[in-house]
C-alpha positions as CSV (number, residue, x, y, z in Angstrom):
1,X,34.9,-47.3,-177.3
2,X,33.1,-46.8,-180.7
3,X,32.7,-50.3,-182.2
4,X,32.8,-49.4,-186.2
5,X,30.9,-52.8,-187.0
6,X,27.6,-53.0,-184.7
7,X,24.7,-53.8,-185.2
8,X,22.9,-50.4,-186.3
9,X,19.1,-49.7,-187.5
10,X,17.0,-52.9,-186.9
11,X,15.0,-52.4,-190.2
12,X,12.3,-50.1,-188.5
13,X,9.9,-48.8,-191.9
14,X,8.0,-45.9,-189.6
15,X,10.3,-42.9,-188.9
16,X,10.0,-41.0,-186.5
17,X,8.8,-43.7,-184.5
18,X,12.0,-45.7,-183.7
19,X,12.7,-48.1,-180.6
20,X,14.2,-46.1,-177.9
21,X,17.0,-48.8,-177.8
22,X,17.6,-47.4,-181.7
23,X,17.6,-43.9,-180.8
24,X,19.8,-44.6,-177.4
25,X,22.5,-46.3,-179.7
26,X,22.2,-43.6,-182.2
27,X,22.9,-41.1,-179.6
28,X,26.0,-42.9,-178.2
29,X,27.4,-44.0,-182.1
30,X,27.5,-39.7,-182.6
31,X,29.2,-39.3,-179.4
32,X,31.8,-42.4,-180.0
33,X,32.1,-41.4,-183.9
34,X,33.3,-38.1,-182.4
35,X,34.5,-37.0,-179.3
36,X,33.6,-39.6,-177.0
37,X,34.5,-37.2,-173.8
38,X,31.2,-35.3,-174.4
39,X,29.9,-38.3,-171.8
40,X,31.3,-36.2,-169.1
41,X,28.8,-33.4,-169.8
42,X,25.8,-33.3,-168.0
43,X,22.6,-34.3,-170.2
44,X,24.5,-35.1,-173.2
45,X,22.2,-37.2,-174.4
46,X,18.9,-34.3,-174.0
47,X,21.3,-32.2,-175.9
48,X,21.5,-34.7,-178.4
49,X,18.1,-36.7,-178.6
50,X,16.2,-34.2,-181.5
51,X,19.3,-33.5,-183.9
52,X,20.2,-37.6,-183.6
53,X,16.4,-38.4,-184.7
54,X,16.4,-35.5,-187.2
55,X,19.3,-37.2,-188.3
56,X,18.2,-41.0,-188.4
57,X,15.2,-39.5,-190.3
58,X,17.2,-38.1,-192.8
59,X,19.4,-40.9,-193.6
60,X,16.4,-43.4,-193.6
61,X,14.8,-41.6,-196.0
62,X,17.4,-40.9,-198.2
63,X,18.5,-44.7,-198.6
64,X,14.7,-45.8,-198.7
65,X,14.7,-43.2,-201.9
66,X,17.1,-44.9,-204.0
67,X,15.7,-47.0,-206.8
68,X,15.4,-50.8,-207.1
69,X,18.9,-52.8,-207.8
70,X,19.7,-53.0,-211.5
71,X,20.7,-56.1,-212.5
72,X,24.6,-55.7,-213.2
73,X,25.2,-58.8,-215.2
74,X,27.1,-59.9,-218.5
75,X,23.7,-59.9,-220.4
76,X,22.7,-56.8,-218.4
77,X,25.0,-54.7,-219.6
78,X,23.4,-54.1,-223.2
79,X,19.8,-53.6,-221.7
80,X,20.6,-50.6,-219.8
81,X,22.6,-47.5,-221.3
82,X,23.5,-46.3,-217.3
83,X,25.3,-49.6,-217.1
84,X,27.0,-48.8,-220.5
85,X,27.9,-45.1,-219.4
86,X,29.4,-46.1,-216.3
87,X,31.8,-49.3,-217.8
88,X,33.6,-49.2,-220.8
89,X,32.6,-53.0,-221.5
90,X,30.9,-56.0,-219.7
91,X,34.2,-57.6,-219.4
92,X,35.5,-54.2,-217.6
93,X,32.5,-53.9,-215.6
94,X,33.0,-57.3,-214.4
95,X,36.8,-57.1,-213.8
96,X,36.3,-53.8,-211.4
97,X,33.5,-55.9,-209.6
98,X,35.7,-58.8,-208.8
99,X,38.6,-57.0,-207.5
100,X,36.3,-55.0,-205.6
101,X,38.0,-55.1,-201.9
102,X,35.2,-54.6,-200.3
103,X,33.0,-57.2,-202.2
104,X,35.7,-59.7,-202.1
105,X,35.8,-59.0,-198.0
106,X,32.3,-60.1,-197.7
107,X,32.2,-62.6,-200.3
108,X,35.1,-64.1,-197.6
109,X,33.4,-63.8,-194.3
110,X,30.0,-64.8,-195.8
111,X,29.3,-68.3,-194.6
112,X,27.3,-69.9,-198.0
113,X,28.2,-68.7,-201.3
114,X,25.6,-66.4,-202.4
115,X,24.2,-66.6,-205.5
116,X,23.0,-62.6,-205.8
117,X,24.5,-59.9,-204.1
118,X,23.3,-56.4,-203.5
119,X,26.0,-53.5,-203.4
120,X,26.1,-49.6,-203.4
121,X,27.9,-49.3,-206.6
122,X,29.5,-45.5,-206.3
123,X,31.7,-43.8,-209.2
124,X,32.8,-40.3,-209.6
125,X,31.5,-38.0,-212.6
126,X,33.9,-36.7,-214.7
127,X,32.8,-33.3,-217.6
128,X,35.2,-32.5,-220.1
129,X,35.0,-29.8,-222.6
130,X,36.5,-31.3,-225.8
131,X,37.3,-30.4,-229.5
132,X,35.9,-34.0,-231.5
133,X,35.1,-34.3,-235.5
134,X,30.9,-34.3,-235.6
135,X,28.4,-34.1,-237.9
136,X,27.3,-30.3,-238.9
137,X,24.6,-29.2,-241.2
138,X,25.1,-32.5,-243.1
139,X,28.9,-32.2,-243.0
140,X,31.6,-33.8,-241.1
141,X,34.0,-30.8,-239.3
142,X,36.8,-31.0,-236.9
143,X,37.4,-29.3,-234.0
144,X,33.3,-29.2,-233.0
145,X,33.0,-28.2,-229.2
146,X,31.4,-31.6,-227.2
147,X,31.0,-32.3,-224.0
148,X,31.9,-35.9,-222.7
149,X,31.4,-37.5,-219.3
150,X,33.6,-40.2,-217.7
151,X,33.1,-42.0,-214.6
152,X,36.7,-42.8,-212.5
153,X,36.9,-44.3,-209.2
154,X,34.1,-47.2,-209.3
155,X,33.7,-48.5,-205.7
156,X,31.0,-51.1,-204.3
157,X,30.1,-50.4,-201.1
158,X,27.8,-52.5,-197.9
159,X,27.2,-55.7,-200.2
160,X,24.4,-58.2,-198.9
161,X,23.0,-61.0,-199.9
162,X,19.5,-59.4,-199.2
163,X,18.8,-56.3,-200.4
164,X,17.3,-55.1,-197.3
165,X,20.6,-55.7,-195.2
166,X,22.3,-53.9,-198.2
167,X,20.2,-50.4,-197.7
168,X,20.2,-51.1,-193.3
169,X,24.0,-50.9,-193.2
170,X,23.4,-48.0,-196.4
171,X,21.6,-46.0,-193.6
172,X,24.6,-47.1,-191.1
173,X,27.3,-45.6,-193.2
174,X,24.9,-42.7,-194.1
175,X,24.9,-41.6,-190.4
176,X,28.6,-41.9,-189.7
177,X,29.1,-39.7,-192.8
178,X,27.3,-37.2,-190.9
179,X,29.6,-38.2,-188.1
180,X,32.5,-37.6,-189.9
181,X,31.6,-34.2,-191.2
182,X,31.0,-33.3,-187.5
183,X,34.5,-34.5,-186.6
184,X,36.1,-32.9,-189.4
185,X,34.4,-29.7,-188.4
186,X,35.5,-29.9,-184.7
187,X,38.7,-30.6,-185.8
188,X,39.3,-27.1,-188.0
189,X,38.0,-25.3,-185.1
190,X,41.0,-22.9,-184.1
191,X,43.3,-23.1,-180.9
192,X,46.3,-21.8,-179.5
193,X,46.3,-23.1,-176.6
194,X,48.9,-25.6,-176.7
195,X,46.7,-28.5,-175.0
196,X,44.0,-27.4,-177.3
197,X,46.4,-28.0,-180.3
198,X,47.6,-31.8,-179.2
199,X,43.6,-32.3,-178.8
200,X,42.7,-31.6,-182.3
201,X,46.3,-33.4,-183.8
202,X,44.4,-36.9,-181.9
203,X,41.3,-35.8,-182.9
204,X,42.6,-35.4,-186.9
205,X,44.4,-38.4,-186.3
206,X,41.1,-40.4,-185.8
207,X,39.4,-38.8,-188.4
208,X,41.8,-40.1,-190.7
209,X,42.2,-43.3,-189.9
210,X,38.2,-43.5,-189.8
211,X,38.3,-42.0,-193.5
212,X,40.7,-44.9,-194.7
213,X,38.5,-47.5,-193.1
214,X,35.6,-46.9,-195.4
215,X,34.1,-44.1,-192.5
216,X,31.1,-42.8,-194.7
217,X,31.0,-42.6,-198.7
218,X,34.3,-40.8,-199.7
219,X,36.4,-42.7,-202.5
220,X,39.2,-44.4,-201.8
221,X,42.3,-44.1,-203.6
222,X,45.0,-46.5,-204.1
223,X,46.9,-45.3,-201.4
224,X,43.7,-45.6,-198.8
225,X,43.0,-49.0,-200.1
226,X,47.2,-49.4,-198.9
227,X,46.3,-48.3,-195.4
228,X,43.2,-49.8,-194.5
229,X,43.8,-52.2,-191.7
230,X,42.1,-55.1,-190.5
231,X,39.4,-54.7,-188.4
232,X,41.0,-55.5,-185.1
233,X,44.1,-53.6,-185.5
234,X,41.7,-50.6,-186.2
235,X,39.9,-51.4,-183.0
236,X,43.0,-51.5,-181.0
237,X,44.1,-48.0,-183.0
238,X,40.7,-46.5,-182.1
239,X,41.0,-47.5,-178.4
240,X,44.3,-45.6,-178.0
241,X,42.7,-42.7,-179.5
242,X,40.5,-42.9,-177.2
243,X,43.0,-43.4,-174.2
244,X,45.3,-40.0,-175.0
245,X,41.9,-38.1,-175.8
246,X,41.1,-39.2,-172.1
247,X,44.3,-38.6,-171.0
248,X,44.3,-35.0,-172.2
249,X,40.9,-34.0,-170.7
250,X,39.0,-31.2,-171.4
251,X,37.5,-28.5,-169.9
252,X,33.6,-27.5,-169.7
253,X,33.7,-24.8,-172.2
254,X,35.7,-27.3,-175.2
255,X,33.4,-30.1,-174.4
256,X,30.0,-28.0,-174.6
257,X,31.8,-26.5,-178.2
258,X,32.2,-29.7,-179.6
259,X,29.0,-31.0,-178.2
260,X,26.9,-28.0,-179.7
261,X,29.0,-28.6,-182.8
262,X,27.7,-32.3,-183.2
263,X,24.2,-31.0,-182.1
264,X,24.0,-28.4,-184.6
265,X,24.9,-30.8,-187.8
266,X,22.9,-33.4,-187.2
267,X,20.2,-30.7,-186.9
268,X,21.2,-29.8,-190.7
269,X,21.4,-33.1,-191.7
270,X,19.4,-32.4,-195.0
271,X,22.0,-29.7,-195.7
272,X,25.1,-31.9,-195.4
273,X,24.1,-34.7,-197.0
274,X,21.9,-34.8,-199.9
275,X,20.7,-36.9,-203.2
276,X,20.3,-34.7,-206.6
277,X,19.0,-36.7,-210.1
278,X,22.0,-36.0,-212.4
279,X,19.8,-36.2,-216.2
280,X,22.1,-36.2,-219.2
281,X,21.5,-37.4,-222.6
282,X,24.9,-39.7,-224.1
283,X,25.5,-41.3,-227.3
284,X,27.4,-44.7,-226.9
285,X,30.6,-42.7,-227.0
286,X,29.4,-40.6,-223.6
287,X,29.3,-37.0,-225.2
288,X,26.1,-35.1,-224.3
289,X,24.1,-34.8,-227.3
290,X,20.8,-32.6,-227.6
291,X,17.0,-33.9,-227.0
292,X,16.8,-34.6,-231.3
293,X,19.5,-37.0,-231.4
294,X,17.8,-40.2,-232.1
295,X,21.6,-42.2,-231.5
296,X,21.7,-40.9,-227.6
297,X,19.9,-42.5,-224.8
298,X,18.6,-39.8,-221.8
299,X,20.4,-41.3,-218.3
300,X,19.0,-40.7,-214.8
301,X,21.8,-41.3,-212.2
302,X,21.4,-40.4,-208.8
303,X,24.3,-38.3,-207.5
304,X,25.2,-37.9,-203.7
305,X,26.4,-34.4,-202.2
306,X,28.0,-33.6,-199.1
307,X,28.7,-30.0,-197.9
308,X,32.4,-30.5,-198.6
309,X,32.0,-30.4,-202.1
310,X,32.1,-34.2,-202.6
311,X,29.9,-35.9,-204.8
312,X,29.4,-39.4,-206.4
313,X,26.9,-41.2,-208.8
314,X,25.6,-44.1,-206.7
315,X,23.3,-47.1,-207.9
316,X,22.4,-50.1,-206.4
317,X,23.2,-53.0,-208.3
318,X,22.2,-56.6,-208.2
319,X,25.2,-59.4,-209.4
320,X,26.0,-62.8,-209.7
321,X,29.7,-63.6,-207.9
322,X,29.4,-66.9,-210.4
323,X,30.3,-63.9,-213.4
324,X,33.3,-62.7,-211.9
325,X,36.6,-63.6,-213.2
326,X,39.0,-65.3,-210.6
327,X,41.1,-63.4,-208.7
328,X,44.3,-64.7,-210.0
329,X,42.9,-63.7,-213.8
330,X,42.8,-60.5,-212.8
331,X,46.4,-59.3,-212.7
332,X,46.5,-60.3,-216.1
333,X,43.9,-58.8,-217.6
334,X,43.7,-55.3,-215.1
335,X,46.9,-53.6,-217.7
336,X,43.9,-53.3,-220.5
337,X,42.3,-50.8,-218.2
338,X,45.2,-48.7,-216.9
């Protein structure tokens, strides 16, 4: 039964030359993350062997690629303009890190306070085309088209107290992204058949439950956040999955479809997931201003794609826990922000 929480990628710097005990358990996390029935093909695992490596290479690089952690702290937050296009204050900034659920999930489990903590800080990007009183020709006018950017959605995601742990369970979540995209393709695969139909109503079933449990890098909404259960009543969910899927069965021919489906993918994995520099140039009230603007500051933020049209800015962040206000503050100060 796919175990959402094991230990995955050991740290290994050299691609392409992975552990075979890596590349086994990458093999059977793609078959477990999807249809786990594909075990009763014959050479599954040849089938899968070169797309799952293409696919560990692919996600290892593109974590590896991400820039240092910027220091996310109260003093911070002046230094850097990305830090002050992303928050609308230090005090908000602060306030969406500590009642980040999953920051406050690890800061529970983790077994000595930590004084630094590495996250995947993700956020979506927001364009608007606005009418806003500027400055033209020397003369102030109404109703001047502008451009402003807004970031909704802030999220931290695979927090560590070592940086290195942060971007290993980074490449974890990277690869079940893939994973999901796979299942989520299998599962609009058309069938009349009426045992074909109940197969891909189980299958969507555990695609959604995987999406509210933090399955990859899509946001999550309020209503997510609602849902998500703990980790052994997901467990016990995923295992009856698991159990009607078995029940059902499946022939050859639906097996070696899904199977090639997953195959093919994880072959592509550069085309499904992918990391584009998003450069913009915002004064301190986020409008896009031109290259002459002495008042703007230009941003780099790194901005992940998927083939489904999803995208969000990510950056790793370093913070203190010390900085954040107390949960029981929160409440009372959260209405400022709504």
């Amino acid at each position: 039964m796919l175990n959402l929480f094991q230990s995955f990628f050991g740290g290994e710097k050299s691609r392409s030359h992975y552990p075979e005990s890596l590349i086994e358990a990458a093999i059977e996390r793609a078959v477990d993350g999807t249809d786990a029935r594909l075990r009763h093909l014959p050479g599954y695992r040849n089938r899968l062997r070169k797309p799952v490596i293409h696919a560990v290479d692919h996600v290892v690089a593109l974590i590896d690629a991400l820039p240092a952690p910027l220091a996310a702290g109260r003093e911070d937050f002046s230094t850097d303009p990305r830090l002050a296009a992303l928050f609308v204050s230090a005090a908000q900034m602060l306030e969406v890190f500590g009642r980040d659920r999953a920051l406050n999930a690890y800061m529970k489990q983790a077994s000595v306070a930590a004084e630094r903590v590495t996250a995947l800080l993700m956020a979506e990007r927001v364009e608007k085309n606005v009418l806003g009183v500027d400055q033209v020709g020397g003369q102030l006018r109404r109703d001047v088209a502008q451009v402003t950017v807004s970031f909704r959605k802030h999220q931290l995601m695979e927090a560590a107290e070592d940086e290195a742990e942060s971007r290993r369970l980074l490449k974890r979540r990277a690869f079940d992204h893939l994973l999901a995209l796979a299942l989520a393709r299998i599962v609009e695969m058309r069938g009349e058949r009426a045992d074909l139909v109940r197969q891909r109503d189980v299958l969507r079933h555990k695609l959604a439950m995987l999406a509210r449990n933090g399955w990859g890098f899509d946001a999550a909404d309020a209503e997510d956040e609602a849902e998500a259960a703990d980790p052994a009543s997901l467990q016990s969910d995923l295992a009856d999955v698991e159990q009607q899927l078995q029940e059902l069965g499946a022939d050859s021919g639906v097996l070696g479809t899904h199977l090639e489906c997953v195959a093919d993918l994880l072959s592509q994995a550069e085309q499904q997931l992918k990391i584009e520099n998003v450069c913009m140039r915002l004064d301190s009230m986020n409008i896009q201003r031109d290259a002459q603007d002495a008042a703007a500051h230009d941003i780099v933020l790194p901005e992940l794609h998927n083939a489904r049209g999803q995208r969000s800015v990510l950056l790793l962040v370093s913070l203190t826990p010390g900085e954040l206000p107390q949960q029981e503050n929160l409440l009372a100060t959260a209405h400022r922000y709504l």
